[in-house]
C-alpha positions in Angstrom: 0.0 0.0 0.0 1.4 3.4 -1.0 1.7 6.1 0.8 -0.9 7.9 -1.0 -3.3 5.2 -0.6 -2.0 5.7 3.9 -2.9 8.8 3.9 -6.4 9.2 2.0 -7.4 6.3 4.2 -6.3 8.5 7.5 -8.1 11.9 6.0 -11.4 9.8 5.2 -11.4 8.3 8.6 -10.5 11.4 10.2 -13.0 13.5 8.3 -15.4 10.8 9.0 -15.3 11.0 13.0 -14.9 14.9 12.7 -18.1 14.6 10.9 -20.1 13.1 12.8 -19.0 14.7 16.1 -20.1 17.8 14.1 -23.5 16.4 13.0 -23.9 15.4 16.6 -23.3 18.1 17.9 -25.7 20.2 15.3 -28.1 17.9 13.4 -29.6 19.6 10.3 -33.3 20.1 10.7 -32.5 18.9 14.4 -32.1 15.7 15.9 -35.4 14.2 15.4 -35.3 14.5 11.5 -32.3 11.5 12.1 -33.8 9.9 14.9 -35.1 6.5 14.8 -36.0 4.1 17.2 -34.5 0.4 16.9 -35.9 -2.8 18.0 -34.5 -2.6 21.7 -36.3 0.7 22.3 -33.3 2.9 22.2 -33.0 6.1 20.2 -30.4 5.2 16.9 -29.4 8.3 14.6 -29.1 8.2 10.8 -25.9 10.6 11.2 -23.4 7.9 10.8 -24.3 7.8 6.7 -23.8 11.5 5.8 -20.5 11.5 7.8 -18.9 8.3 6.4 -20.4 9.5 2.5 -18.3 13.1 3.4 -15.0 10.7 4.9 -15.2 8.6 1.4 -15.4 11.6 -1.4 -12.8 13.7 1.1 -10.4 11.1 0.9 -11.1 10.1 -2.4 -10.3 13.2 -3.8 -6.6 12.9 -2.3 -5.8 9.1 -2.8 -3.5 8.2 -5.7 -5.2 7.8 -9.2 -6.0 9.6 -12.3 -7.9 13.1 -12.1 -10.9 11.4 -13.6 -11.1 8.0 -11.6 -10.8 10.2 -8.3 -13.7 12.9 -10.0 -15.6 9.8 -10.9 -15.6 8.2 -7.4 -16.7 11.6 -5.5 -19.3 12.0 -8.2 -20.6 8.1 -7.0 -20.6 8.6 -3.8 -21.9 12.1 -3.5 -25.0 11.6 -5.8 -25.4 8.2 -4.0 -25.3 9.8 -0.8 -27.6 12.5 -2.1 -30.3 10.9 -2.9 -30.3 7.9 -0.5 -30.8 10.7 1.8 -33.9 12.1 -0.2 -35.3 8.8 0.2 -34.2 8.1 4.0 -35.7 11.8 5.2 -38.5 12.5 2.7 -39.7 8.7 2.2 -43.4 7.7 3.2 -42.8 4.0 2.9 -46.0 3.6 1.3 -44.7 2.0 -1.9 -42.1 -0.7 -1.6 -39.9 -2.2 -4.4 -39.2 -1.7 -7.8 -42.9 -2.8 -8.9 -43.9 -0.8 -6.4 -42.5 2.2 -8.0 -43.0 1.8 -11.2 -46.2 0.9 -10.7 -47.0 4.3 -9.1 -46.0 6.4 -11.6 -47.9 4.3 -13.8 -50.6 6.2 -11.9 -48.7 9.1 -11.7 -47.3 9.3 -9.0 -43.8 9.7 -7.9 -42.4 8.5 -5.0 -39.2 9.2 -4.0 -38.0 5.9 -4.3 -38.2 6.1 -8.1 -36.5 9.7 -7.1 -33.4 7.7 -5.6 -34.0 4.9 -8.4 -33.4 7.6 -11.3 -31.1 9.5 -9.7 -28.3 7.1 -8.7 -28.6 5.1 -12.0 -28.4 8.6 -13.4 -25.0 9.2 -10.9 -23.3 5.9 -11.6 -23.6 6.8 -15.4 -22.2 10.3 -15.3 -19.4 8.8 -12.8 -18.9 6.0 -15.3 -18.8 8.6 -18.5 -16.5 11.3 -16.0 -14.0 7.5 -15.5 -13.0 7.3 -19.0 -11.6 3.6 -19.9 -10.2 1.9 -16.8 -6.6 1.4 -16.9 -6.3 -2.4 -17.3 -8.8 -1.8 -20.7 -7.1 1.7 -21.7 -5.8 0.3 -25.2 -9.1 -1.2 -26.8 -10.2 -0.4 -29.6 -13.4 0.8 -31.0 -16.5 2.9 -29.7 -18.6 -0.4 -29.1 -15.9 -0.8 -26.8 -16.1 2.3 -24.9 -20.0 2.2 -25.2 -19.3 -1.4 -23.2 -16.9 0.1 -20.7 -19.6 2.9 -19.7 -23.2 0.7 -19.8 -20.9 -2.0 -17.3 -19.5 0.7 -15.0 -22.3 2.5 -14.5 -24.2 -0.7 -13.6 -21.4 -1.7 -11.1 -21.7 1.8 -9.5 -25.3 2.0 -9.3 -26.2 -1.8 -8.1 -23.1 -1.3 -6.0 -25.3 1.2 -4.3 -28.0 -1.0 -4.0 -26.6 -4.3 -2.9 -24.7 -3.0 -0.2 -27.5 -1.1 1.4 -29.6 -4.7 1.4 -27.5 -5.5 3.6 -28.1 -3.1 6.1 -30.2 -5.0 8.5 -28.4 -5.5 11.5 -26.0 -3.5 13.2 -22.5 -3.7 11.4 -23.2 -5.9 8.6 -23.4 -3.8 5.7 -19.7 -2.5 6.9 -18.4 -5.6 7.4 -19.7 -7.0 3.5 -18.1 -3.7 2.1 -14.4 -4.4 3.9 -14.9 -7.9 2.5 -15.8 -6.8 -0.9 -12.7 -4.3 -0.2 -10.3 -7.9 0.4 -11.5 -9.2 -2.9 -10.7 -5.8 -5.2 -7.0 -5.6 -3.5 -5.5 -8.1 -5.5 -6.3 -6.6 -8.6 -5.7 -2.8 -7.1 -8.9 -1.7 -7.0 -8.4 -2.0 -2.8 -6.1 2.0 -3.3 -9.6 3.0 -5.0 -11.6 1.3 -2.0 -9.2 2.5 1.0 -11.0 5.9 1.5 -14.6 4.9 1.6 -13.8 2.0 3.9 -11.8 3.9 6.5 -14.8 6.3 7.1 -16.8 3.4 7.3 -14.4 1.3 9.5 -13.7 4.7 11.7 -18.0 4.3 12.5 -18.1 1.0 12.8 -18.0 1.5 16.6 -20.9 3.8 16.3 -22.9 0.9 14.4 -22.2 -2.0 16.2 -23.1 -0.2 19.4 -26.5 0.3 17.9 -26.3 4.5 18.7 -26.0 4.8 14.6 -26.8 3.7 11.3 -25.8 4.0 7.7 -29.8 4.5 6.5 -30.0 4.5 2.7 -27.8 7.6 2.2 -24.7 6.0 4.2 -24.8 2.4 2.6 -25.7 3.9 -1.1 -22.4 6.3 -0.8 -20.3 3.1 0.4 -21.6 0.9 -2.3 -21.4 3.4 -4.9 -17.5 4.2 -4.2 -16.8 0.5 -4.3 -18.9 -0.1 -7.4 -16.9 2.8 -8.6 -13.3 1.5 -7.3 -13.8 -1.6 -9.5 -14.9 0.1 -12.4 -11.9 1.8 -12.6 -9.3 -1.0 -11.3 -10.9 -4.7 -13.0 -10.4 -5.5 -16.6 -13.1 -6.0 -18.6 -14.0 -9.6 -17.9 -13.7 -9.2 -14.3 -16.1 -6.1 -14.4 -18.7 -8.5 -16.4 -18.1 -11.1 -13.8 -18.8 -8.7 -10.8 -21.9 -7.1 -12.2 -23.3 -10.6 -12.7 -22.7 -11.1 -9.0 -24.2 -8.2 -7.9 -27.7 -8.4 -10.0 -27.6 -12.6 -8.9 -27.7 -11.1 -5.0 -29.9 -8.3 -5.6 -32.9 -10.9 -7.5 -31.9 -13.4 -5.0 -33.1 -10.7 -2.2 -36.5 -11.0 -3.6 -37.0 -14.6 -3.0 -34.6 -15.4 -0.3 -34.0 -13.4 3.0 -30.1 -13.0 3.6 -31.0 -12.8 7.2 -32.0 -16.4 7.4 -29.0 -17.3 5.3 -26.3 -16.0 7.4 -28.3 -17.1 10.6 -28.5 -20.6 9.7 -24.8 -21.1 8.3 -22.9 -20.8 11.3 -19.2 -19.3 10.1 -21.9 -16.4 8.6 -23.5 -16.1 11.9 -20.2 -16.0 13.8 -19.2 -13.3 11.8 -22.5 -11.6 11.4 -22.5 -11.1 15.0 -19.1 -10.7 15.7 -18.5 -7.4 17.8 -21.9 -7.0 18.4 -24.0 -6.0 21.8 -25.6 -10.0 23.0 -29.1 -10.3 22.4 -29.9 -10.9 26.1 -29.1 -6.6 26.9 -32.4 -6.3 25.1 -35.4 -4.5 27.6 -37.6 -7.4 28.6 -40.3 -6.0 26.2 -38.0 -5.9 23.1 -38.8 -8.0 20.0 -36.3 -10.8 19.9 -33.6 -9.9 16.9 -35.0 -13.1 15.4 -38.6 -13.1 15.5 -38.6 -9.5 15.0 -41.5 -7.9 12.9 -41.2 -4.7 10.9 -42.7 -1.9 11.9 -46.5 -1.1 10.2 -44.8 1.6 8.3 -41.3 -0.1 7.5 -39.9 1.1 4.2 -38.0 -1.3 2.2 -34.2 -1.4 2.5 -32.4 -0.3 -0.4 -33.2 0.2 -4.4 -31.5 -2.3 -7.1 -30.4 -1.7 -10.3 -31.7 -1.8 -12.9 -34.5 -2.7 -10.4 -33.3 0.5 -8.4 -36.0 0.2 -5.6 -35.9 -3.8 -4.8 -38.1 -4.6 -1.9 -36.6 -5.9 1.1 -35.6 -9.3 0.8 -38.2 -12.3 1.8 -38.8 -12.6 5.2 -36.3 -10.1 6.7 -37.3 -7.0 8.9 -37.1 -4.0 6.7 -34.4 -1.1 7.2 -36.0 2.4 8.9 -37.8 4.6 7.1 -38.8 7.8 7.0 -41.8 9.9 8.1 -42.8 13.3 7.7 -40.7 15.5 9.0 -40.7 16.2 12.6 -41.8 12.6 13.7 -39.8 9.8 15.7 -39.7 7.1 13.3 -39.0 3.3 13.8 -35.2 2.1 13.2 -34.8 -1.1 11.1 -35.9 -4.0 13.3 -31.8 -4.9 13.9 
């Protein structure tokens, strides 16, 4: 690791805590606007997302890299983090899921889920476009090629976005899956591109585990963006092909499977899944068990795939928090 690469990841993760202390200490809109409640009965804030989106583009815009590739990755994961906050404050949670959405403004309406839906498949292609060619591809030739290089980066950016933030269910998770998915793009140096967004979100982690944050759709959209982005611009072509296929296999998987059982019943998943996390038995004796727990009435769904932008949360798993008009105390995810 360079030293470059050192000291983005430092700024990100220093920018990210000075953030948050900052937010903290001043919500916008005040506290409540952030303010959820989770499944223990505790008060949880949404801060953690803005803070760790602001830790990722600041460090991204001083790690080693091309002027484009570092442009392109704060373009990801500001428009990510933009509107995955639209859609965490201004939400109503009264359409869920791509059909959901779609099926809305076939009545015309718009929700703001097909807001976020448009608008980060609209950031991950002006990120892709601002990327250029990645390196490993720079010398082929042809403008079908190019044409290929853009449609397949901007769908690694924008379901990037989305997968992560299905994973956002318990306390931790979605961080941990996104320093995983970190690992696996080091080899091929795509991990330089990935340190800055996963030091402010490793710099958090503390915050999230200990249930007193969350990444809400604004936080997990910003990580998934920047590491959609950071193999985009590290994976040769093949590799990018491979990867998107992964990520739209997960995100129509989530509509038929719940992850939540999956990683409960395999037990390395489980282990891991709750590693660093507070026990179950600190719950008040009135909680919901983490297990059984039911979503709220008014639960919005979890995160938005692409090109199904909006997915509904995945079968049988307590949807993420949503929001509520302005003002209100609304329920956390049931994690």
């Amino acid at each position: 690791m360079s030293a470059r690469t050192i000291s983005a990841a430092v700024a990100a993760a220093a920018m990210a805590r000075l953030s948050y202390s900052v937010l903290r200490g001043r919500p916008p809109g005040g506290a409540a606007k952030w303010e959820r409640t989770n499944h223990r009965g505790e008060p949880i804030t949404l801060l953690e997302g803005p803070a760790v989106a602001l830790g990722g583009v600041a460090g991204s815009l001083v790690a080693g890299g091309s002027g484009r590739e570092l442009l392109a990755a704060a373009i990801a994961g500001a428009g990510a983090a933009a509107f995955g906050g639209y859609d965490d404050l201004a939400g109503n949670g009264g359409k869920r899921g791509f059909r959901g959405h779609l099926g809305a403004l076939g009545k015309g309406e718009l929700t703001t889920g097909a807001v976020k839906l448009a608008g980060i498949s609209a950031t991950g292609l002006v990120a892709a476009i601002v990327a250029g060619r990645p390196g490993p591809d720079a010398e082929a030739p042809g403008p079908a090629g190019a044409v290929a290089d853009v449609v397949i980066n901007a769908g690694l950016i924008a379901g990037g976005a989305n997968l992560l933030n299905l994973f956002d269910l318990r306390p931790g998770r979605a961080i941990k899956v996104a320093l995983l998915a970190g690992g696996l793009l080091a080899p091929s140096g795509g991990g330089a591109a990935a340190a800055a967004p996963l030091a402010a979100a490793a710099a958090l982690l503390p915050e999230d585990l200990g249930e007193r944050s969350m990444l809400g759709d604004g936080g997990a959209n910003a990580l998934g963006a920047m590491l959609g982005a950071a193999a985009a611009t590290s994976l040769p072509r093949p590799a990018r092909i491979a990867a998107l296929g992964v990520i739209v296999g997960l995100t129509a998987a989530s509509e038929v499977v719940s992850f939540s059982q999956v990683i409960d019943r395999t037990p390395a998943l489980h282990w891991a899944d709750r590693l660093g996390r507070r026990p179950a038995e600190s719950s008040p004796a009135n909680a919901v068990p983490e297990a059984d727990a039911a979503p709220e009435a008014d639960a919005a769904p979890e995160a938005d795939a692409v090109p199904e932008a909006d997915a509904e949360p995945e079968a049988g798993a307590p949807p993420q928090a949503d929001a509520t008009p302005a003002g209100a105390v609304r329920p956390a995810e049931a994690r």
